[in-house]
N, C-alpha and C positions, 0 to 999 in steps of 0.2 A: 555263593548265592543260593538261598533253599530251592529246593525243586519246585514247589506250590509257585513260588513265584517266576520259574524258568516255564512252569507249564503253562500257566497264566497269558504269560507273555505271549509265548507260540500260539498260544489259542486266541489271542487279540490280532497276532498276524496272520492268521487264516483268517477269521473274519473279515480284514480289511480285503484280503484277495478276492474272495466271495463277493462281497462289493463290488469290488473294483471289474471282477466278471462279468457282473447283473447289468451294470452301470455300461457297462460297455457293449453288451450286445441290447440294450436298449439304445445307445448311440448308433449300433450298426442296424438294427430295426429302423433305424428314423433315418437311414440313409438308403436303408432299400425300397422305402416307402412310393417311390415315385416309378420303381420300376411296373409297378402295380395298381395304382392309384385310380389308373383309368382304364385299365385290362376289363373291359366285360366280362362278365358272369359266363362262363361256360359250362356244358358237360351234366356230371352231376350238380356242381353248383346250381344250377337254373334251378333244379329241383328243391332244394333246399331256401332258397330264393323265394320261392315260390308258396313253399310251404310253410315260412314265416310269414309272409302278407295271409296267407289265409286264415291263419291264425288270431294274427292282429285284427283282422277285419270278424272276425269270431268274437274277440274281447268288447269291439265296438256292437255289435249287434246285442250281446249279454245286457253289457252298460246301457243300452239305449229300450233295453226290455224288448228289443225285436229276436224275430225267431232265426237260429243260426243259420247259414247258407250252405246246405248238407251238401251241395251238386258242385260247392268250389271246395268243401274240405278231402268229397272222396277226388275229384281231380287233380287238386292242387298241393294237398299236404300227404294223401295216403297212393294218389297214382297208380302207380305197377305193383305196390307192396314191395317195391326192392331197397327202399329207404327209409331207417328209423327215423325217426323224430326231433333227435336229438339237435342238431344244429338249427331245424325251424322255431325252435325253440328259443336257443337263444340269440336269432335275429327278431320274436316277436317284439320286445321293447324297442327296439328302434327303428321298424313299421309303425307301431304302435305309437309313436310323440311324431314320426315324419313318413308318412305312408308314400312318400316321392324321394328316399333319402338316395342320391348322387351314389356315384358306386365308389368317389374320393370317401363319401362319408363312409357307406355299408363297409367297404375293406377296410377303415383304420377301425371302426367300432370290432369288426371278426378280431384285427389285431392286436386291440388294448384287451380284449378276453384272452385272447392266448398270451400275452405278456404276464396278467396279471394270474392265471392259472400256472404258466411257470415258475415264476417267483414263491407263488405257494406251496410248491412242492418242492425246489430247491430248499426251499426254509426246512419244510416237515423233512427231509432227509435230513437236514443239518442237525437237528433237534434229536431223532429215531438214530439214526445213523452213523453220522458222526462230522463233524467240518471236511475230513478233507474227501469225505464220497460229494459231499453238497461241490466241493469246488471242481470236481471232476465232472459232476451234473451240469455247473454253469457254464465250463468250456466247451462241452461237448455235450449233449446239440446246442447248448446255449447261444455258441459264436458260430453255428457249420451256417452260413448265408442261406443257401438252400433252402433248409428248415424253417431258417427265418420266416424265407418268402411264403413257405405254405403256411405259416401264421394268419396272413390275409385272406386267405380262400375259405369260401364257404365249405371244403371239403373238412369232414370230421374226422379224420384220419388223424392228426397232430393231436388234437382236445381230446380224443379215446386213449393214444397215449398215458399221452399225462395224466390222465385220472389214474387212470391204469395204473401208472407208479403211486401215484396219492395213494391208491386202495391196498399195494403191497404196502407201505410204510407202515399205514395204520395198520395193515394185520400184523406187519412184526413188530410195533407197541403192543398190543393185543398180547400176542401168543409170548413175549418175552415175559411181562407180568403174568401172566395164565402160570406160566412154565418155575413162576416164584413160587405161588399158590394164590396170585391175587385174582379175583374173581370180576372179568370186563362189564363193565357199566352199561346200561341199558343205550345211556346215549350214545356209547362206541359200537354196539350192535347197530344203532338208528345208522351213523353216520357212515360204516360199512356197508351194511344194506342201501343206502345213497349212492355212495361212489361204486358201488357193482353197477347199478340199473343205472347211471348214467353214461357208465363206461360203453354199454350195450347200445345205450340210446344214440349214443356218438358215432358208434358201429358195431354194426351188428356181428361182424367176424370175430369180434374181441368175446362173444362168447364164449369157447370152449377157454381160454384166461382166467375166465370170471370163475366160471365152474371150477377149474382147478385150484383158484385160487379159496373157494369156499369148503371144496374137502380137506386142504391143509388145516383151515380153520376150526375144523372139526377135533384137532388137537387140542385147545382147550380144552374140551371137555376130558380128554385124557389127565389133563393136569389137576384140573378144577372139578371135577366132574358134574354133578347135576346142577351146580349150581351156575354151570358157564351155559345151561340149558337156556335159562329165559333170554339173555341178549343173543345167541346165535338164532334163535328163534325169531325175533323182531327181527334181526336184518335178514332172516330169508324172508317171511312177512311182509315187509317193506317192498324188498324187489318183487316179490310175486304182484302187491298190491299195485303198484306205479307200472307194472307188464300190461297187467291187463286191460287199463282203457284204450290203448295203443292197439293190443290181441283180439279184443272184442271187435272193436272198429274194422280193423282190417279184414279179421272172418267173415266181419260182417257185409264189407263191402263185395268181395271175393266167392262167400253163400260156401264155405270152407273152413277149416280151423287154419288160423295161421299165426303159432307164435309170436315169432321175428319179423321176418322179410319171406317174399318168396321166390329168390332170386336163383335161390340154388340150382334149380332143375336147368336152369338155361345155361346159369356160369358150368356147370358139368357137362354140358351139351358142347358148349361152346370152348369148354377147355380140352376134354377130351375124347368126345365124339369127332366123328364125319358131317361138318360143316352143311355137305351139301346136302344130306338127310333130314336137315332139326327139322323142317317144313314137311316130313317124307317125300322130299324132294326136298329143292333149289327154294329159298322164303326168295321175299322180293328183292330183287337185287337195287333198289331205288333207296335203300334204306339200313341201320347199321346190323353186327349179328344180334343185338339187343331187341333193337324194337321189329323187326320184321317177326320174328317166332313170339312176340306177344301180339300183334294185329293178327295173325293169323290165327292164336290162339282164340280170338276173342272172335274170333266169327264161326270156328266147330263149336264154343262154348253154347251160342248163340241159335245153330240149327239142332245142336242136338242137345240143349239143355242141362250141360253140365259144367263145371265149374272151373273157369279161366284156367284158373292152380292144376287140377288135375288135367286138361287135354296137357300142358307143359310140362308134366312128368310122364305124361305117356309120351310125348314128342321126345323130351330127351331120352328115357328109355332106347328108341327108335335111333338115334342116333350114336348109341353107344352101343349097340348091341355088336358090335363088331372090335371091342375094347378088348385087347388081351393085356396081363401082366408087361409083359415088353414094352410096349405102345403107350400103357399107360404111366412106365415108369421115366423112359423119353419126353413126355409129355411135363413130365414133375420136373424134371432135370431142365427142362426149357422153360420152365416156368421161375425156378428159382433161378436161373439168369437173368430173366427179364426184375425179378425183384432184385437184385442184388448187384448189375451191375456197373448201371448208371443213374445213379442217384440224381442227376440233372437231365435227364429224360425229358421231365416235365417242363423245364423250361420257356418250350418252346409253346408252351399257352400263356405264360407269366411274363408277358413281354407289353411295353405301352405298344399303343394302337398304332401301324405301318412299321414298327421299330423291329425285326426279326433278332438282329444284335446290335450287341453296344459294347461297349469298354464296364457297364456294371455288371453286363451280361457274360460275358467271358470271367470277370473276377469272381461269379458266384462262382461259375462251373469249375473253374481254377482249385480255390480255395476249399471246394466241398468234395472234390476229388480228393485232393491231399491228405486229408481226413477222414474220409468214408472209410479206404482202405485198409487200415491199419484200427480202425473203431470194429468193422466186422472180424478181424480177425483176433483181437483181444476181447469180443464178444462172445468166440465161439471156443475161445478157450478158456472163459469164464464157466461155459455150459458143461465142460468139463472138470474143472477140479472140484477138490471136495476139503472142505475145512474142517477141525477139530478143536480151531484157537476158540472161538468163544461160542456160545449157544447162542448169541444174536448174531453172531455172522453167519450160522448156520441156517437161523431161519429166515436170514437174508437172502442166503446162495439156494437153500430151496424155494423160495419165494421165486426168487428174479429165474429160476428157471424153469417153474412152473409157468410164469408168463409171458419169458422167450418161447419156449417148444408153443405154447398156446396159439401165439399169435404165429409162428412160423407152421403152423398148419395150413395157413392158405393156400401155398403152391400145391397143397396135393387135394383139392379141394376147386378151384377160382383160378379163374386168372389174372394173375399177378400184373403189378403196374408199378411205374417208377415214382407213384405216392404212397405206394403201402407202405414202404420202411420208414417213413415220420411217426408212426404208430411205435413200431419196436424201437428207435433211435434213444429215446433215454432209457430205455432196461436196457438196452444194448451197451450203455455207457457203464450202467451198474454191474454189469454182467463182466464190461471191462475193466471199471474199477476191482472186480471182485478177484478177478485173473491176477492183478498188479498187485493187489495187498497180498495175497494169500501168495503167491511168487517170491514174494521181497521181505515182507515175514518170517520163512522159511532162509530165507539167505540169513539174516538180522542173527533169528534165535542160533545158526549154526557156525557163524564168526562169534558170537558172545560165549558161545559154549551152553546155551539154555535148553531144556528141556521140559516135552510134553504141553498140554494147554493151560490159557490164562486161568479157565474153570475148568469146572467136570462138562466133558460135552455129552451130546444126546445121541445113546447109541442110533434110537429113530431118526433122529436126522441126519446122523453120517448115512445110515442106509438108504434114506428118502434121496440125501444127493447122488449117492451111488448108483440109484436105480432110474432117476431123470438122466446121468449122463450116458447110462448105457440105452435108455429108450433112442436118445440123441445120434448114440453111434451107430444102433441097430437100426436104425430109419434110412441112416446115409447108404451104412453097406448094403444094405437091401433094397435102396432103388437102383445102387451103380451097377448090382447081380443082373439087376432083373433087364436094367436098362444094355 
């Protein structure tokens, strides 16, 4: 039988897998559907909730030629400054056709976006990457239930994700052609520049991701040189331009400069400061560690004239000022438990209304237990090896680990919650995938007798990986010292 046609074949039987994956955890979506269907909106959700209808109701006043309603977009869409935009966004279209839509409706619409965002990026890995990383992507988060269920939540954690892998795929189409000599199209600069500034929009932690993943990007220009100048240009361009009406706004409500969010000072306060100080004293005990050190904030802002943002970094200042290395490194180590070790944490808001448990409620926790496990630890041994077989798997393995370390900055930053790892869970798959090829590879070429790689690889990227897994290890041993 020729080979063209034995490969052929193989590669018709992945496909049908792949399928058969998609196909099935959209069967298991439409079986967890009810566990959620009529969960109220809680938490951050409200917020985003919220800041969809005010938006809608902004499209309507546009359309109607009447003047926007400034006092519900600074309340309702830009609030505390702690939340991007990104998911009021896309709940605007469906305030916007049904300004009363049932929260059966609002949570399957959040769903069929996060279905239909997944599928597109299993694809584009399948297409960049290869069949069988896409079939590792569709079983894992594809089927973990869990994940599922945050599919339906207004939290943007899941949808930052996923972009997040969408944005590495295209830069390693990008940088594998660049690294030919072919010079990236203006429209892949556009639609890079896109998937950055949405990813941020969806959340704003996913920042230091983005950034890393845009100085990798900067190799191009090494390969191609000035001519790879005009598209990395438009998509920084693009994200600077889609930043700023967001940046403007917010400064401007706040009478401060504020990029992002302005959340930082309190998550710092509150992660690794003395609780009872953020207020310099005790905040009101009527209320969460959240919102009492911004009410408070907002009334020194208020007698003494200065700006919400700033009394909050003086407050948290005040509250950390008693932070040593030890303390602070205890603090990182209890933080990355709480990220990592119960992945069904959250559950217990994702529950139909009087129902605490059920028999679908134990099967998620069950079944995403089973898997979690063994997903973070071929993750984190993905962040460690380093490949030589091809230059696209290398700019794979620096990619996906530029934007695991990225996103694993939070614990030493925030504190940590049992939604954040829906964000890392498909780099975390890629990162597992990458552990298992380059493991099995290595066995393969040494039972055949083969030697060296499939190409010439890049001496810069065996280094770029080498030098991401030792930031990795240096990070760990030096909070375990310090802690």
């Amino acid at each position: 039988m020729p080979e063209p046609l034995v490969g052929s074949r193989m590669w018709r039987r992945l496909d049908l897998l792949i399928g058969a994956a998609l196909l099935a955890g959209v069967l298991l979506r439409a079986l967890l559907f009810h566990q959620v269907s009529h969960t109220p909106f809680s938490g951050d959700e409200v917020a985003y909730v919220d800041g969809g209808k005010a938006l809608s109701n902004l499209l309507r006043d546009l359309a109607g030629l009447h003047g926007p309603d400034t006092a519900e977009l600074r309340r309702d869409l830009i609030g505390s400054g702690w939340f991007m935009p990104g998911m009021a966004l896309l709940l605007t279209p469906l305030y916007l056709v049904d300004p009363h839509a049932s929260l059966a409706v609002a949570r399957g619409w959040l769903g069929l976006i996060a279905l239909v965002v997944y599928v597109l990026v299993v694809l584009d890995v399948r297409r960049v990457v290869g069949r069988w990383w896409a079939l590792g992507l569709a079983l894992v988060p594809g089927l973990v239930p869990m994940w599922l269920l945050f599919g339906y939540t207004a939290y943007g954690d899941l949808l930052a994700g996923l972009v997040a892998t969408l944005l590495i795929t295209r830069m390693v189409a990008v940088l594998r052609r660049a690294s030919d000599g072919v010079v990236p199209r203006l429209a892949e600069g556009a639609l890079i520049g896109f998937l950055a500034i949405a990813t941020v929009y969806l959340r704003s932690s996913s920042t230091p991701l983005v950034f890393g993943i845009g100085l990798v990007g900067l190799m191009a220009l090494l390969w191609c040189g000035r001519r790879a100048l005009p598209p990395l240009l438009l998509a920084g361009g693009l994200f600077v331009a889609l930043l700023v009406p967001w940046s403007i706004a917010a400064s401007a409500t706040f009478d401060t400069r504020v990029i992002t969010t302005t959340s930082v000072p309190m998550a710092m306060a509150n992660t690794f400061g003395d609780r009872t100080k953020v207020c310099y004293g005790m905040c009101d005990p009527g209320s969460t560690i959240w919102f009492s050190p911004v009410r408070y904030a907002r009334e020194v802002a208020r007698a003494t004239g200065t700006s919400e943002v700033t009394v909050l970094s003086q407050m948290s200042a005040y509250a950390r000022q008693d932070v040593t290395p030890h303390s602070y490194a205890r603090d990182v180590i209890a933080d990355w438990h709480n990220y990592r070790d119960d992945p069904t944490a959250f559950l217990f808001k994702l529950h139909p209304p009087g129902q605490r448990s059920s028999a679908t409620a134990r099967a998620v926790e069950h079944w995403t237990l089973r898997v979690f496990g063994p997903t973070v630890r071929l993750a984190a041994l993905g962040l460690l090896v380093i490949t030589r077989r091809s230059r696209r798997a290398q700019l794979l393995s620096v990619l996906v680990k530029v934007g695991l370390l990225g996103l694993l900055l939070q614990p030493f930053v925030h504190v940590a919650g049992a939604r954040y790892w829906t964000t890392a869970a498909p780099l975390a798959a890629l990162s597992g995938m990458l552990a298992v090829w380059v493991v099995l590879g290595w066995v393969v070429r040494r039972v055949r007798g083969e030697r060296g790689p499939i190409e010439p690889p890049s001496r810069l990227l065996t280094l770029a990986q080498g030098g991401l897994a030792a930031i990795g290890v240096a990070a760990v041993v030096t909070i375990q010292l310090l802690a």
